[in-house]
C-alpha positions in Angstrom: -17.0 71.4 -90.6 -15.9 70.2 -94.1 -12.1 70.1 -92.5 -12.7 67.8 -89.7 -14.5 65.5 -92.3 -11.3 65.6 -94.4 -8.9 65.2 -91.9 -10.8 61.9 -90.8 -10.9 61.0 -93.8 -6.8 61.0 -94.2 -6.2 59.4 -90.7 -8.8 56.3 -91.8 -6.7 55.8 -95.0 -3.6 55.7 -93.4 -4.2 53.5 -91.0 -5.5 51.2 -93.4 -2.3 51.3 -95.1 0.0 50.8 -92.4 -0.1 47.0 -92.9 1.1 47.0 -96.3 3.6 49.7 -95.7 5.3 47.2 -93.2 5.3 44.5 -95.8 7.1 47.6 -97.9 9.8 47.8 -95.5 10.3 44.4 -94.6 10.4 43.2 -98.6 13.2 46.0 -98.8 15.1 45.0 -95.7 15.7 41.6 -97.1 16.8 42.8 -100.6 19.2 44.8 -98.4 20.7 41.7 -97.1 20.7 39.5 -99.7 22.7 42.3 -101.8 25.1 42.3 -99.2 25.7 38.8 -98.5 25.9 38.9 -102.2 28.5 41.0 -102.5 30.4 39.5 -99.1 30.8 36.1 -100.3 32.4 36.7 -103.8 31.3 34.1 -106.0 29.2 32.0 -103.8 25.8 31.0 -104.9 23.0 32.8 -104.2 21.0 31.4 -101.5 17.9 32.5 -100.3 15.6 29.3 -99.5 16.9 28.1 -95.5 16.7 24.6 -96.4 18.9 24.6 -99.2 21.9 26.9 -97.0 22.0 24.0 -94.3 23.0 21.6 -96.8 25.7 23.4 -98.2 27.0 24.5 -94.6 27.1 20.9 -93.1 30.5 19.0 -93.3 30.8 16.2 -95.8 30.1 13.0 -94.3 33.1 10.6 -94.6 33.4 6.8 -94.7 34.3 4.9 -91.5 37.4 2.8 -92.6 38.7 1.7 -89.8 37.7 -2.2 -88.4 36.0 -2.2 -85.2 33.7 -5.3 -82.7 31.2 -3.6 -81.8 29.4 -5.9 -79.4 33.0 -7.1 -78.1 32.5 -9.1 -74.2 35.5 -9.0 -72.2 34.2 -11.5 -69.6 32.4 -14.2 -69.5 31.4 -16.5 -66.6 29.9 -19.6 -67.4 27.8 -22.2 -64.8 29.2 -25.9 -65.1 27.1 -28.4 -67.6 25.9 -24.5 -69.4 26.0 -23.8 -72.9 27.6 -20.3 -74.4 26.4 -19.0 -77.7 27.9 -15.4 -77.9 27.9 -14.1 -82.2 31.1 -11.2 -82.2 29.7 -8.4 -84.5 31.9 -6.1 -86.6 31.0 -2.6 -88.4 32.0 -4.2 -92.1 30.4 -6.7 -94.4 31.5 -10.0 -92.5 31.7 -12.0 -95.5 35.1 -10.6 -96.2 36.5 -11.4 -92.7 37.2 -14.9 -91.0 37.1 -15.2 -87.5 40.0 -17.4 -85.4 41.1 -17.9 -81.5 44.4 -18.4 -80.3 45.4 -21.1 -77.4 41.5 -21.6 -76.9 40.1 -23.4 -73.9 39.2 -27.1 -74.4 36.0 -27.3 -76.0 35.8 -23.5 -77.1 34.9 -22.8 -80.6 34.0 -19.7 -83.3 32.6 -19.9 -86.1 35.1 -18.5 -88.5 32.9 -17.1 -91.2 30.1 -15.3 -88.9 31.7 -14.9 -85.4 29.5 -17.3 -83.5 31.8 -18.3 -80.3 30.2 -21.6 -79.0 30.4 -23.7 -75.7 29.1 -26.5 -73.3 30.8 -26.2 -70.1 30.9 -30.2 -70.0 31.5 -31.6 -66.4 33.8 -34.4 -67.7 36.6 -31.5 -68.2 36.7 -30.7 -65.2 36.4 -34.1 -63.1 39.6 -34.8 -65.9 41.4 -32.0 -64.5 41.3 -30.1 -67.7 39.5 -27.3 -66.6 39.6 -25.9 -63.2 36.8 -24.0 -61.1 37.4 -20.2 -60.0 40.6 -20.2 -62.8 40.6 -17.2 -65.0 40.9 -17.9 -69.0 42.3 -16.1 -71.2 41.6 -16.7 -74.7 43.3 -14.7 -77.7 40.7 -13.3 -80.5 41.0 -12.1 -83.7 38.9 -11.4 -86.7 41.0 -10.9 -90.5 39.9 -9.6 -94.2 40.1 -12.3 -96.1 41.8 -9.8 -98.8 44.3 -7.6 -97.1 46.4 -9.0 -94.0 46.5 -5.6 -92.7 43.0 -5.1 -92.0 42.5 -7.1 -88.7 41.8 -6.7 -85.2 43.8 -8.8 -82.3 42.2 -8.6 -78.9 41.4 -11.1 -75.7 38.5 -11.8 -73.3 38.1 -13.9 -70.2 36.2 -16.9 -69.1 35.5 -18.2 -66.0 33.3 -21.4 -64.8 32.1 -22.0 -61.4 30.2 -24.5 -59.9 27.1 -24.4 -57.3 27.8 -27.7 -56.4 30.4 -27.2 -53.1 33.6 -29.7 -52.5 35.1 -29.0 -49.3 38.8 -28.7 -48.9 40.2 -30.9 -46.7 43.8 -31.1 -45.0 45.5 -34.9 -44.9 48.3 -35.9 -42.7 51.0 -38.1 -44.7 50.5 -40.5 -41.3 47.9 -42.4 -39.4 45.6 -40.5 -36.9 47.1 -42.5 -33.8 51.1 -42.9 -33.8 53.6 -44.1 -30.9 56.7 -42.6 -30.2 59.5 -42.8 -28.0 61.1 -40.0 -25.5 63.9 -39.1 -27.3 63.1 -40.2 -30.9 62.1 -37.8 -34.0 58.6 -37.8 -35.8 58.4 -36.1 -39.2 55.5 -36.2 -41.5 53.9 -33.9 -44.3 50.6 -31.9 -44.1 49.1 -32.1 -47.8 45.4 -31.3 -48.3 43.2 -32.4 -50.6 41.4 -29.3 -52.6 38.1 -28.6 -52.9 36.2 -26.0 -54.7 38.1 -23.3 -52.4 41.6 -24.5 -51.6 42.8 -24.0 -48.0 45.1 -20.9 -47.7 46.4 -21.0 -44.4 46.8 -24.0 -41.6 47.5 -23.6 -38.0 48.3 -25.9 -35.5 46.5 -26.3 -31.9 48.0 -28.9 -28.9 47.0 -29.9 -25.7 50.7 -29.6 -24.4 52.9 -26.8 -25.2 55.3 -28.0 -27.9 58.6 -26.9 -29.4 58.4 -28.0 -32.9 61.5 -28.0 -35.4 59.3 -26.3 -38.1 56.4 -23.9 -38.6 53.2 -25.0 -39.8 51.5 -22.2 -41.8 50.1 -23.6 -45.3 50.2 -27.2 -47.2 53.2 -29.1 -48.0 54.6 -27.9 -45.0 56.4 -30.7 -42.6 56.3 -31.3 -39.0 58.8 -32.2 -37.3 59.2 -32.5 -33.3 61.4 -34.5 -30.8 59.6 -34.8 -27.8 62.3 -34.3 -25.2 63.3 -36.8 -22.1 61.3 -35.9 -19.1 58.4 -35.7 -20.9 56.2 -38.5 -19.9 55.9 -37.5 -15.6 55.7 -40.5 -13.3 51.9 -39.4 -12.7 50.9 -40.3 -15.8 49.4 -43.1 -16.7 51.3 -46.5 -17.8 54.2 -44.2 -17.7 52.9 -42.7 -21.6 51.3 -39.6 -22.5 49.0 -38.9 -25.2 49.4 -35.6 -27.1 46.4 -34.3 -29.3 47.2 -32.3 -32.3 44.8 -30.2 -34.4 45.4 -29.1 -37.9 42.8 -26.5 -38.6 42.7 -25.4 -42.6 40.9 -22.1 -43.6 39.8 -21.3 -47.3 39.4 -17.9 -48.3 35.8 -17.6 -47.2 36.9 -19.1 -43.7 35.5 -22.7 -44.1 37.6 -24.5 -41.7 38.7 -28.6 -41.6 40.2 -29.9 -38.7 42.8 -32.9 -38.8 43.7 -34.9 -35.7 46.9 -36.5 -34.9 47.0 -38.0 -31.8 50.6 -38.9 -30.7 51.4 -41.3 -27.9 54.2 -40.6 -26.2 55.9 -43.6 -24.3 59.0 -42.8 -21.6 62.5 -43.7 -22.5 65.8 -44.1 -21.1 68.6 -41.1 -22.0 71.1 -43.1 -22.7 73.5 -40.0 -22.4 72.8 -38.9 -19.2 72.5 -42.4 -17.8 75.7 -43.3 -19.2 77.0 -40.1 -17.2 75.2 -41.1 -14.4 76.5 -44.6 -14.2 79.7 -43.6 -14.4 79.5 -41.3 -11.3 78.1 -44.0 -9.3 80.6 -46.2 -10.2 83.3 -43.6 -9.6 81.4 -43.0 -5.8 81.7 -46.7 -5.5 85.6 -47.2 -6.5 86.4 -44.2 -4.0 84.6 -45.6 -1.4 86.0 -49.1 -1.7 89.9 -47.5 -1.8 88.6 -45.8 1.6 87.8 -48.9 3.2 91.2 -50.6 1.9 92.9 -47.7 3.7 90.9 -48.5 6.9 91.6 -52.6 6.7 95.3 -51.3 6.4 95.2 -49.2 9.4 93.2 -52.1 11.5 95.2 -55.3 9.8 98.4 -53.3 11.1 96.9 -52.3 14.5 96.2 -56.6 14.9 100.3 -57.7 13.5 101.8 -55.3 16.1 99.5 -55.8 19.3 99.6 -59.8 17.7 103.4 -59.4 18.0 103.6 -57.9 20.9 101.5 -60.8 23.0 103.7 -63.3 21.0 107.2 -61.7 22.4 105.6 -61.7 25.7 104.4 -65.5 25.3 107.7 -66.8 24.4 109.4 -64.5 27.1 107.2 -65.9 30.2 107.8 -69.9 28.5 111.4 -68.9 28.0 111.5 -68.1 31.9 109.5 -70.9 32.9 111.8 -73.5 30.8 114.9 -71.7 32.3 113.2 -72.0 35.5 113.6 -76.1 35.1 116.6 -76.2 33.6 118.0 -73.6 36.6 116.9 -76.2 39.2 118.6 -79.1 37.7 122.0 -77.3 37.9 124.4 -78.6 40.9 125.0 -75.2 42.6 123.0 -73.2 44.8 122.5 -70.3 43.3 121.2 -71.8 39.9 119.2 -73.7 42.0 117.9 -70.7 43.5 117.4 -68.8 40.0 115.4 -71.9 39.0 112.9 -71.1 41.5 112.6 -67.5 40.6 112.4 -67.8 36.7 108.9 -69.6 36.8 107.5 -66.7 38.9 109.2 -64.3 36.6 107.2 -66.2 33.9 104.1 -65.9 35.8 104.8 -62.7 36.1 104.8 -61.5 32.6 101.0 -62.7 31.8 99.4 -59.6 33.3 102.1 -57.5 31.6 100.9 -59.2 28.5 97.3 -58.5 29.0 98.1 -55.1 30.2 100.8 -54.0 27.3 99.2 -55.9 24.7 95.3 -56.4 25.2 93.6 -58.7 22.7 92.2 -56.0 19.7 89.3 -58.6 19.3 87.0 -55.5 18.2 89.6 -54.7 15.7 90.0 -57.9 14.1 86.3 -58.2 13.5 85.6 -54.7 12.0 88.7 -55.6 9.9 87.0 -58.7 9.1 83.6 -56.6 8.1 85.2 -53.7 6.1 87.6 -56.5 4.3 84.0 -58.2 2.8 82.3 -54.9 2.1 85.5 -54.3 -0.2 85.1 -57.6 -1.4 81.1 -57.2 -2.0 81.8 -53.6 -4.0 84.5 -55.2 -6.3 81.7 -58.1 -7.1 79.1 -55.2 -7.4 81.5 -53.4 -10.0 82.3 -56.9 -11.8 78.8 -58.1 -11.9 76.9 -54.2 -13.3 79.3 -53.3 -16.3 77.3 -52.0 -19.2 76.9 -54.0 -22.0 77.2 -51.1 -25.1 75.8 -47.7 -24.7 73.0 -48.4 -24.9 72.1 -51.1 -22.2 68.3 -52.1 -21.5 69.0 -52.5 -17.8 71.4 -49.5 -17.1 68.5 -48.2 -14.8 68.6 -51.2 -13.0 72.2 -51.0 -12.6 72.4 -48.0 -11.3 70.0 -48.7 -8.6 71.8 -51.6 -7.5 75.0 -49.9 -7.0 73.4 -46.7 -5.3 71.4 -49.3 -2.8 74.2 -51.9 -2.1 76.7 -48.5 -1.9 74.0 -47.0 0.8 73.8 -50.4 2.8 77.2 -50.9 3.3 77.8 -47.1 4.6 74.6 -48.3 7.3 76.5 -51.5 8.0 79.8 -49.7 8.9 78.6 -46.4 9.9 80.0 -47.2 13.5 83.9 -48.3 12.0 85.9 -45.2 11.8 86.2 -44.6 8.0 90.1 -42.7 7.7 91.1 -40.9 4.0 93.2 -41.6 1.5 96.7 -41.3 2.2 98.2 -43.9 -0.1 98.1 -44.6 -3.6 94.9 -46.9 -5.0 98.2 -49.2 -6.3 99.4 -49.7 -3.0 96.5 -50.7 -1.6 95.4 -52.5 -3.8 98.7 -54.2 -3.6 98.5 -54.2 0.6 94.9 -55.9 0.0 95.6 -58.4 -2.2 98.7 -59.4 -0.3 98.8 -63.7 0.3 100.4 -63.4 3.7 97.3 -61.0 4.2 94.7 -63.3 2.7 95.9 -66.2 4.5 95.0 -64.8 7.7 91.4 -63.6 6.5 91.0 -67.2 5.0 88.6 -69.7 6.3 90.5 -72.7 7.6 90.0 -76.5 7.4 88.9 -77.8 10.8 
């Protein structure tokens, strides 16, 4: 019994002691490390409080040197009639610096000892034209030590100003909104516009007739330029003039459009070329046509002399036997007697030979008579419609005339049998114009 009490005795004691046994081996474990980080470092002081190694450890802090803007803006946009009050900071004492801009924008200032950068966005700059809306600024900054040239800082920012207040673009013909214009003539004017808050980027061009312009329209300054052809104006139309409508449509870049119209009144003209051409084809028509009716008063005028000379030999032959006839029967013998009586009959006689040889061509001698004044009437025609320049007023007019008069007289003598060519225009114009042949076309003296 007394060892049981003993043995309790030892196990209550040690396990009162355990506590400060573990404070035992902890103190020793330390005193283990700090004699070996003692004899690790060689020389370096001993350390044992925590606070104190992390100071020692830590780098040395060293001195920023180098010149920096710490609150630098590299935009700025700016409402017109706003004030801007923007102070630059820098990481130094900014009583050694100055402060500058380079090529500022009118009425931009800084304040060169404490970077204050001040402005009033002042209407009058821009109804002056100084300032523009939706233009990007660039203004040069800098900032200098006062003591050393070298330490400075060069750098740039942006301004910008708009306006809430909207101006619309607007495209403006060089000409007025109505013009007149001839068929053949050239009109030629420039498209300029007139800019707004948003200038107009691209133009386009709408018509109410399809048009063939000499230029394109696309943007402003451009020209246009069209002829409007001849043929243009159709004989339906109104007062013989057309009216072309023209729409210049301008787009900004948010695609606000402006419409300008041009309306063009077209009026018809003469082609002077082509009529010119033209008139000289009618006259040609007219000149061969005339030459083929001096053939035919050839033909007929020599068809009259023969069958005219022909009745004449038989005239004079019949009064030649009739006049022998009387001379015969005054003769003392009796055979001239009896040719006297014979000759007279023989006269007689040759009458219906006459008529039957020779007819009268009295058909021929008038349709020689008609085609000799139509030749007549075409040479006046020719005399009386020559073109004055070329460019005559009343070459239309002249042209009709000849086509009509040249018509009528084919209707007149459509029943005369019109023969070709077979002489030279010379000779029968010499033929024609022959006296002994005008004296027996001319109108006699009663």
């Amino acid at each position: 019994m007394t060892d049981y009490k003993f043995l309790f005795i030892l196990v209550l004691s040690l396990t009162c002691t355990l506590p400060a046994f573990s404070q035992v081996k902890d103190t020793l474990k330390t005193t283990q490390v700090t004699d070996t980080l003692e004899r690790d470092t060689m020389g370096i002081p001993q350390v044992t409080d925590t606070t104190k190694l992390d100071s020692v450890l830590s780098p040395i802090p060293v001195e920023d040197s180098a010149l920096r803007i710490r609150n630098l803006n590299p935009y700025f946009t700016l409402h017109v009639d706003s004030t801007l009050q923007y102070k630059f900071d820098i990481n130094k004492d900014q009583s050694h610096y100055f402060w500058f801009l380079n090529k500022p924008v009118v009425g931009l200032k800084i304040e060169r000892n404490t970077g204050l950068l001040t402005f009033k966005a002042d209407k009058a700059f821009f109804l002056s034209g100084r300032l523009k809306y939706d233009v990007e600024y660039k203004v040069d900054l800098g900032v200098q030590n006062l003591d050393d040239p070298k330490d400075k800082i060069d750098t740039s920012f942006t301004i910008l100003f708009f306006s809430t207040e909207i101006i619309p673009s607007k495209v403006k013909p060089t000409v007025n909104n109505v013009l007149y214009i001839d068929e053949g003539d050239s009109i030629n004017f420039k498209l300029q516009c007139e800019d707004g808050n948003f200038p107009i980027e691209n133009i386009s061009m709408t018509s109410n007739y399809p048009l063939k312009t000499l230029s394109t329209i696309t943007k402003c300054g451009d020209d246009f330029r069209w002829t409007p052809p001849f043929g243009f104006v159709k004989s339906t139309d109104t007062d013989k003039q057309r009216t072309v409508i023209i729409n210049f449509i301008g787009v900004n870049k948010f695609n606000i459009s402006d419409t300008a119209t041009v309306r063009i009144i077209v009026r018809e003209n003469i082609n002077y070329p082509q009529k010119v051409l033209e008139f000289e084809e009618v006259k040609k028509n007219v000149q061969l046509y005339s030459n083929r009716l001096k053939a035919t008063f050839m033909e007929l005028d020599k068809g009259v002399k023969r069958t005219k000379g022909t009745r004449t030999t038989f005239d004079l032959t019949s009064a030649a036997s009739s006049l022998g006839g009387t001379v015969f029967s005054s003769l003392p013998t009796d055979g001239q007697k009896t040719a006297g009586k014979i000759l007279p009959s023989v006269g007689v006689a040759m009458v219906p030979v006459r008529e039957s040889v020779a007819p009268p061509k009295t058909a021929e001698q008038n349709s020689a008579t008609l085609v000799r004044n139509s030749i007549k009437r075409l040479e006046y025609l020719l005399q009386n419609n020559q073109l004055v320049g070329d460019k005559d007023p009343q070459i239309l007019t002249k042209i009709q005339k000849l086509k009509d008069e040249l018509q009528q007289i084919q209707v007149q003598l459509i029943e005369v049998p019109i023969i070709e060519i077979g002489d030279s225009p010379e000779e029968l114009d010499r033929y024609f114009n022959n006296p002994k042949v005008n004296k027996k076309y001319r109108m006699k003296k009663s």
